[in-house]
N, C-alpha and C positions, 0 to 999 in steps of 0.2 A: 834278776829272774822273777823274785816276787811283784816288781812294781808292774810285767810287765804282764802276770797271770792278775794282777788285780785290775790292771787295763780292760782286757778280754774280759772281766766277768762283770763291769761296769759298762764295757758296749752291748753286750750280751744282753743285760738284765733290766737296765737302770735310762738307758738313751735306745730306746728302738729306732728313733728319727735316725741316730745314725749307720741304720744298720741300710737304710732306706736309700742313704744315701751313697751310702758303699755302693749299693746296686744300681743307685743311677749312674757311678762312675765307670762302674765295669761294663753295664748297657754304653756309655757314650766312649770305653776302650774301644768296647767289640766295632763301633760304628764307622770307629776312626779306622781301622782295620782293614774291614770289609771297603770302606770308600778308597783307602791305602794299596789294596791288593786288586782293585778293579781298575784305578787309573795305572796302576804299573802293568795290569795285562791290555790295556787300551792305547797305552804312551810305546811301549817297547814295539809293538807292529810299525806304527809309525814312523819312530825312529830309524826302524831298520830301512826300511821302504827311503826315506831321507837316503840313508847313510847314499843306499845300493844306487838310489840315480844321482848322487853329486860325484861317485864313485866313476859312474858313466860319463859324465860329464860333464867332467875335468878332464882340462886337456896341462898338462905340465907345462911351463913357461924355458923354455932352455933346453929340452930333457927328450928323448926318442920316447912317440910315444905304445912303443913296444914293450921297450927292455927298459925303460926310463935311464938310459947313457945321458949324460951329460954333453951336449952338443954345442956350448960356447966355440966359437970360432971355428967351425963347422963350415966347411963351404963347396964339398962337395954335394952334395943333396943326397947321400947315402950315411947312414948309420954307420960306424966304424964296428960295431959292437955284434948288430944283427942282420946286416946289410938292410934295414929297412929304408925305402923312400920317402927323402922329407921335405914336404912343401917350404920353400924360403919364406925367410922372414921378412 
C-alpha cells in the first residue's frame, strides 16, 4: 500500500510528462472505441442484409424446399411431408 501511494505522489508531482501521457493513452482508448463502435454499427446492417438474401437464395440440395423433408429417393414429384411440387432432379 505505501509503495503504491508513494507511486501516485511521484506521478503526481515529480514526472508531469507522464501524466501527459496517461492522456494520450486514454485520448487513443476513447478513439479506438469510437472507430470500434461505428464499424460494429456499419458491419452488422450489412451482415444482416448478407445473411437475409443467401437465406433467400439458397435452395437446399436433397431437401423440400418448403418444409426442408429430406427427399433422397424421392420419385414421385410430391413432398411426402407437405404435399409440395418438386421439380426432378
Amino acid at each position: 500500500m505505501c509503495a503504491a501511494l508513494v507511486g501516485m505522489w511521484i506521478d503526481r508531482y515529480h514526472f508531469p510528462f507522464i501524466r501527459a501521457l496517461g492522456s494520450l493513452v486514454n485520448e487513443y482508448h476513447r478513439t479506438l472505441k469510437t472507430i470500434g463502435t461505428l464499424l460494429l454499427l456499419m458491419l452488422t446492417p450489412v451482415a444482416l442484409t448478407a445473411c437475409f438474401f443467401w437465406r433467400i437464395n439458397h435452395k437446399p440440395q436433397g431437401k423440400c424446399a418448403e418444409c426442408g423433408y429430406n427427399l433422397t429417393g424421392n420419385v414421385s414429384g410430391v413432398c411426402p411431408e407437405c404435399g409440395t411440387e418438386i421439380e426432378p432432379a
